[in-house]
N, C-alpha and C positions, 0 to 999 in steps of 0.2 A: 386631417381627417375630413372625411367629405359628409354631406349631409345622408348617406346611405349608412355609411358606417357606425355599428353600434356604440354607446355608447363604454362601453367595457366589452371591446374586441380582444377575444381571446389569442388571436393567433397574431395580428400585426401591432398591436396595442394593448397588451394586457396591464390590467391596473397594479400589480403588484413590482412592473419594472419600472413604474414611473415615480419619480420621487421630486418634490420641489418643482412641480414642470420640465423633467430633464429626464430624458428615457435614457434606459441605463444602455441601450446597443449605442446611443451617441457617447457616454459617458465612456464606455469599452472601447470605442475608435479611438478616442481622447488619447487614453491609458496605454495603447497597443501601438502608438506611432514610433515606429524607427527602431522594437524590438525585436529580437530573432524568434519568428514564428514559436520553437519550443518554449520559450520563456513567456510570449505574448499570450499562447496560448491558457497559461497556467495565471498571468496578469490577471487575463478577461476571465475565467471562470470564479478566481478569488470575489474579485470586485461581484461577479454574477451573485454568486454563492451570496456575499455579506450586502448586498445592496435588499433584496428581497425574504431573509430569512425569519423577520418578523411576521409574514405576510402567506410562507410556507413550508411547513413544517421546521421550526425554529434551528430544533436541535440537531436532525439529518443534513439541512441547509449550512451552518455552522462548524459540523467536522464534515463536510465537503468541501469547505472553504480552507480550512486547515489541511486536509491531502493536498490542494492544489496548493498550497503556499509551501508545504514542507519539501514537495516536487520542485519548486522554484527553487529554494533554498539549496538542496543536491544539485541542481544546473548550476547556480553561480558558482557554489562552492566548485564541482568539477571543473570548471571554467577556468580558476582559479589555479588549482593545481594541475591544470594541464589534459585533464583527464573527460572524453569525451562520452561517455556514453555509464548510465546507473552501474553498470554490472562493471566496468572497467575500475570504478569509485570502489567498489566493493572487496576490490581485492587487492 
């Protein structure tokens, strides 16, 4: 942060992604190393979701954390049975 920068920058530093000193896009790089974009993707919005849901709107924040986790869950699971794509699972 340089001495220009607000203290509660909204768009490169907002205060509700940072937790312990640990801003949650390092924490989501962490998390997101060496898995398949679709799963990584659904990794970093969980962790997004449940990292800051205290901070904004609790309870939207919390079952949006649950869509992207239950989305992960259909990927492994189709992964598993061989089966590549939601709608291929479905039938």
């Amino acid at each position: 942060m340089t001495p220009d920068t607000p203290k509660n920058d909204l768009v490169n530093h907002p205060r509700h992604y940072t937790k312990g000193g640990v801003e949650c896009i390092d924490a989501l790089d962490a998390a997101t190393v060496g898995k398949p974009p679709d799963e990584a993707i659904c990794v970093a919005n969980v962790i997004k979701y449940l990292w800051r849901y205290e901070e904004k709107e609790p309870l939207r924040s919390l079952q949006s954390a649950r869509w992207y986790l239950d989305r992960l869950i259909g990927k492994v699971r189709n992964k598993k049975l061989g089966k590549w794509s939601d709608q291929e699972a479905a039938t």
